[in-house]
N, C-alpha and C positions, 0 to 999 in steps of 0.2 A: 484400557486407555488411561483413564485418569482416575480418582480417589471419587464415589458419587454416593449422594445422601438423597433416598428419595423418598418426596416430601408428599405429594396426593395421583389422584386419578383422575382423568377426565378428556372429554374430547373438544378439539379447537382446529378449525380447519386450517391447512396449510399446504396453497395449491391444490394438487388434488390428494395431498395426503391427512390424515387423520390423525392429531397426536393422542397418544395413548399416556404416555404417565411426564410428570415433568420432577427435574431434581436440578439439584445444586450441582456443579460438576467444579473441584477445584484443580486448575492447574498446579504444575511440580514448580511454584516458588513464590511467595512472600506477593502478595499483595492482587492474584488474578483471582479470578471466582468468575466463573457463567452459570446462567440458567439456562437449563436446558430443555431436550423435551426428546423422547423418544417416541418414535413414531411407527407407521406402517400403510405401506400401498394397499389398499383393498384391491387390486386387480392381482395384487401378487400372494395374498391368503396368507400374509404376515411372514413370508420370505422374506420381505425388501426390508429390513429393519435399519435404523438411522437416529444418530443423535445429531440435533438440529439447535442452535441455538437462539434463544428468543431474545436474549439482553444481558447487559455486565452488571455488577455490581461490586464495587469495592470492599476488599475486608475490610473492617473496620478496629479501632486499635492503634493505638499510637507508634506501634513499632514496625507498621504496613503501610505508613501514609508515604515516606519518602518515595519518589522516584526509582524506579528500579533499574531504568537502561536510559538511553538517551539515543531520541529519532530525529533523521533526515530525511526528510522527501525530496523525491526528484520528480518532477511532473514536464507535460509538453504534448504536444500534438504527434500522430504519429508518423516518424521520422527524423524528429528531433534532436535527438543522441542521444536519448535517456540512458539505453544500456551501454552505450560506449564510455560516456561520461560516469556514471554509476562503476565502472571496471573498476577503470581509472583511478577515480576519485578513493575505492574500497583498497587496492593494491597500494597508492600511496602512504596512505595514512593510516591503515589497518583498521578499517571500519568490513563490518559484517553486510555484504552485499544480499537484499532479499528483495526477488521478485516475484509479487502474490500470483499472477499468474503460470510463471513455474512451477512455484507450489502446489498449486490445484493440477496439472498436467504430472504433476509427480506424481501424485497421489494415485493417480489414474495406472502409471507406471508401475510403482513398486507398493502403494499403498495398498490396504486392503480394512476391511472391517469398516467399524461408524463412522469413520473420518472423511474416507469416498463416499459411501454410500451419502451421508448427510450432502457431500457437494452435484454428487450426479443428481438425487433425488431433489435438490431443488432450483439447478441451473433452469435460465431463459430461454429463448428458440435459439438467442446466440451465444450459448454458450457460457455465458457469467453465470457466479451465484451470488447471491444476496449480500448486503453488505454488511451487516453484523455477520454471516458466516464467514466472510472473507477476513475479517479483523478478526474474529477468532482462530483464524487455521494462522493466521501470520503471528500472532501472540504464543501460540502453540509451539510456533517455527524460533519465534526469539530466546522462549523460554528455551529451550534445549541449549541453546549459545550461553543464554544466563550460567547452566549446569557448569559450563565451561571456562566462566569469567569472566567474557566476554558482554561489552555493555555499550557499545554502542553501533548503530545499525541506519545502513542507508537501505534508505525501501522507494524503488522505483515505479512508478507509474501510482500513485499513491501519496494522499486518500483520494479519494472517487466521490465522496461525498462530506457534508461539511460532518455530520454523524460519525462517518468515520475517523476523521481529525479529531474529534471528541473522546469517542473510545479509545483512540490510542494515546491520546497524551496527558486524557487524565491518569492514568498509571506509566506512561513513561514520560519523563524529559523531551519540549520540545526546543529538539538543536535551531532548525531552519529549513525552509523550503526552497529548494532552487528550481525557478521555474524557466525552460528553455523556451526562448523567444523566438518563433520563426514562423513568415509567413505564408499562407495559405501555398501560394505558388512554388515556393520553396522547398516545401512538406511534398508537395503531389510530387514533386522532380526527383525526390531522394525515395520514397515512396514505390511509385510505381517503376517495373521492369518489362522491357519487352516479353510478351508474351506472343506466341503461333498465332492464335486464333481472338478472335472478335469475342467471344463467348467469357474468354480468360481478361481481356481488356476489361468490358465489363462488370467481373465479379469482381476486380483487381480495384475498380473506381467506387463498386460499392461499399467494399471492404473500407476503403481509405476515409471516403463519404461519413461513414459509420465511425469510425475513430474517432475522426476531429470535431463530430456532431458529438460523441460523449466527453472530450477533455475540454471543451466548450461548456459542458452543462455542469463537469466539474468547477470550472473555472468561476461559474454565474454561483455557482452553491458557496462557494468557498471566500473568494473575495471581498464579501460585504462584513466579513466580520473580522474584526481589529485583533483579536487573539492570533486566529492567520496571516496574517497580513505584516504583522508586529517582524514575523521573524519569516517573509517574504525575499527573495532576491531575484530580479528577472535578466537574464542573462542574453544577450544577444548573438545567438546562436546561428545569426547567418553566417557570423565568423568560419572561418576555419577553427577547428579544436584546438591546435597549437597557438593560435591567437589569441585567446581568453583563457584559455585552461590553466596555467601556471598561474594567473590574475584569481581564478575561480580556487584553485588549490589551496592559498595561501589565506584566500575568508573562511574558507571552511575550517583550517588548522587554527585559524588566531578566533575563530569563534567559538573551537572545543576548549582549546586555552580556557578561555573567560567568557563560560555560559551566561553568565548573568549578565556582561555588556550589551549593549542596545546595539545591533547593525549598526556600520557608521558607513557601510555603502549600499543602498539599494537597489542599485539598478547598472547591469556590466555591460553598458555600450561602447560603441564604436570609439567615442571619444574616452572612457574610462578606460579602457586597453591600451592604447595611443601613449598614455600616460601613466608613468610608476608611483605617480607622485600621491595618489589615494593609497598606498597600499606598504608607504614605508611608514615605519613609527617613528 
């Protein structure tokens, strides 16, 4: 996988797995470094093997501190457009589209060795895994783009926690957050589809239940702090697409421009579309 220096022995519970040795694991470019920890299922007699990661650490070193890429999040409840707006937005302007849960279903696809194993071995009943493992498999996912030149990256449904906004912007550039605005009833209508049976209605309401109960608790983690917040935009996404989109297209491009200008729009409603006059120089 990667270049790994291993540093002691010892056991530290995780889930129901047992870590077995921990080490430095550095990714392939200038400025990543995790800790790690390889592990093993006791029910599997040391088949199930897995590198799991426990926390980051910056190199340290005057010639590691710069920024290495520059991120955008796209967050919302689910329904919202994140990945249609995410397309969109990656195809215009040539930004590197990443969505952490494809990653993880890739893995499952084509992936194989410590990289699955670490995310099956410690996924929830629903299916997520951890949130330092998921900032690490997206870090992992950038770096490969970095190989390429490539520096800057919108990442949808993303961060999930205020943790993970932490991890990833202490080593990358943060661009801005565009957070799609749309209400409860709005979300369920785009959301849910006819289904046959009572049974599928159901699982369809829990499913949805479960989404906007988590981009909610992202929301509650995230917001209170001004670093967040600072490069925040809430976009009013009852719209239709084509009604804010070209308004949304052109913050994004004049704020890769000039990363270091303050937003000078916060917030893309009804009345801010209506009007061109926010958005000429």
């Amino acid at each position: 996988m990667f270049p790994q220096l291993l540093l002691n022995l010892f056991n530290y519970p995780v889930n129901t797995k047992s870590v077995a040795r921990r080490f430095w694991s550095a990714l392939p470019f200038s400025g990543f470094w995790e800790v790690c920890s390889r592990t093993y299922d006791k029910s599997a007699c040391h088949q199930d093997r897995a590198t799991i990661p426990l926390k980051g650490k910056p190199v340290s070193g005057p010639e590691n501190n710069s920024k290495v890429a520059t991120v955008i999040f796209i967050i919302g409840g689910p329904g919202s457009g994140k990945s249609t707006i995410a397309t969109r937005l990656a195809a215009d302007l040539g930004l590197i589209h990443l969505n952490p849960d494809e990653i993880v279903s890739r893995l499952e696809i084509i992936g194989s060795g410590d990289e699955w194993l670490a995310a099956k071995g410690t996924m929830d009943e629903n299916g997520a895994v951890p949130d330092d493992l998921l900032s690490l498999l997206l870090k992992i996912e950038i770096s490969k783009h970095l190989n390429a030149h490539q520096r800057v990256f919108l990442i949808e449904a993303f961060p999930r926690s205020y943790a993970q906004f932490m991890d990833l912007t202490s080593i990358c550039g943060y661009g801005l957050t565009i957070s799609l605005d749309v209400s409860s009833a709005t979300l369920m209508r785009r959301f849910m589809f006819e289904t046959k049976s009572f049974s599928e209605r159901v699982a369809q309401m829990e499913d949805f239940l479960k989404r906007e109960d988590a981009f909610a608790g992202a929301e509650l983690a995230l917001y209170p702090h001004d670093n967040f917040t600072d490069g925040l935009v809430k976009v009013c996404a009852e719209l239709k697409v084509e009604e804010f989109y070209p308004h949304l297209k052109d913050l994004v491009a004049r704020k890769l421009a000039s990363p270091t200008t303050a937003l000078w729009v916060k917030e893309l409603g009804m009345e801010m579309v209506s009007s061109v006059d926010h958005f000429e120089s």
